[in-house]
C-alpha positions as CSV (number, residue, x, y, z in Angstrom):
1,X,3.2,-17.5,-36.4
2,X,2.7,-14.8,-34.1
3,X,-0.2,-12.6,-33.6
4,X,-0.3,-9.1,-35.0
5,X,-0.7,-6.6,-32.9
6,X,-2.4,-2.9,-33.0
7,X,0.2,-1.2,-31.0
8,X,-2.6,2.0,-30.9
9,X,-4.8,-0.2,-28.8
10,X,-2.1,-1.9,-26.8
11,X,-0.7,1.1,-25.6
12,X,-4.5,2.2,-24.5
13,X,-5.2,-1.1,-23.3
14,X,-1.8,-0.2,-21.0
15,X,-2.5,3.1,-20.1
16,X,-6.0,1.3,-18.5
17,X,-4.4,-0.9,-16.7
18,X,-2.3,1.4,-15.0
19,X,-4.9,4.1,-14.4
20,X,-7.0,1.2,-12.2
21,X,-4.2,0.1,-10.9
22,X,-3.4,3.9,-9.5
23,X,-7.5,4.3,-8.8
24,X,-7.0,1.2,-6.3
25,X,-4.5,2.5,-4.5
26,X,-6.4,5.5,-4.2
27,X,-10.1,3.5,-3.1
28,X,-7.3,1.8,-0.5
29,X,-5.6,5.5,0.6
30,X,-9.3,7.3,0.7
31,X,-11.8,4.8,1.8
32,X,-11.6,4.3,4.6
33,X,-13.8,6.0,7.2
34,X,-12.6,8.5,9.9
35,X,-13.1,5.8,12.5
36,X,-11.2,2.8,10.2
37,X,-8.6,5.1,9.7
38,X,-8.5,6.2,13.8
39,X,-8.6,2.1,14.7
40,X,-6.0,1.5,12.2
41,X,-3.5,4.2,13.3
42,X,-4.3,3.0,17.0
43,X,-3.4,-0.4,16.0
44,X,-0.1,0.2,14.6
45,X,0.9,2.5,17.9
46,X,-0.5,-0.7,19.8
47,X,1.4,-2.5,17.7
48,X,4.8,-0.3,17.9
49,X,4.8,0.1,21.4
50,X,4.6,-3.8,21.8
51,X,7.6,-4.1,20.0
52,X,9.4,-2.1,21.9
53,X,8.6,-3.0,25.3
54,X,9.6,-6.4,23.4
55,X,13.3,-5.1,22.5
56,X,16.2,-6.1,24.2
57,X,18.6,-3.9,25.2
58,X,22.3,-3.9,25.3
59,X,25.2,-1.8,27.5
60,X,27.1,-2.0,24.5
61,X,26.5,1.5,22.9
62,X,28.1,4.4,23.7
């Protein structure tokens, strides 16, 4: 047989679960410190400016 089920507490036990998981995307959006956040945004220009030096181009276009 299947288990009964409070659907009061289930829908709590949900609204939990997605509260946390909203709360760590915040801890991962907030904490960082100003110098994380300044290596990290110099990283991905590093990064982007790799991959474009990287890109081929074409005389295709007009």
């Amino acid at each position: 047989m299947a288990e009964v089920v409070n659907l009061r507490m289930a829908r709590k036990r949900a609204a939990r679960d997605k509260a946390e998981a909203g709360a760590a995307g915040n801890r991962l959006a907030h904490g960082a410190s100003k110098r994380q956040r300044a290596e990290a945004a110099a990283d991905r220009k590093k990064a982007s400016q790799t991959l474009d030096q990287h890109r081929i181009e074409t005389g295709d276009r007009r």
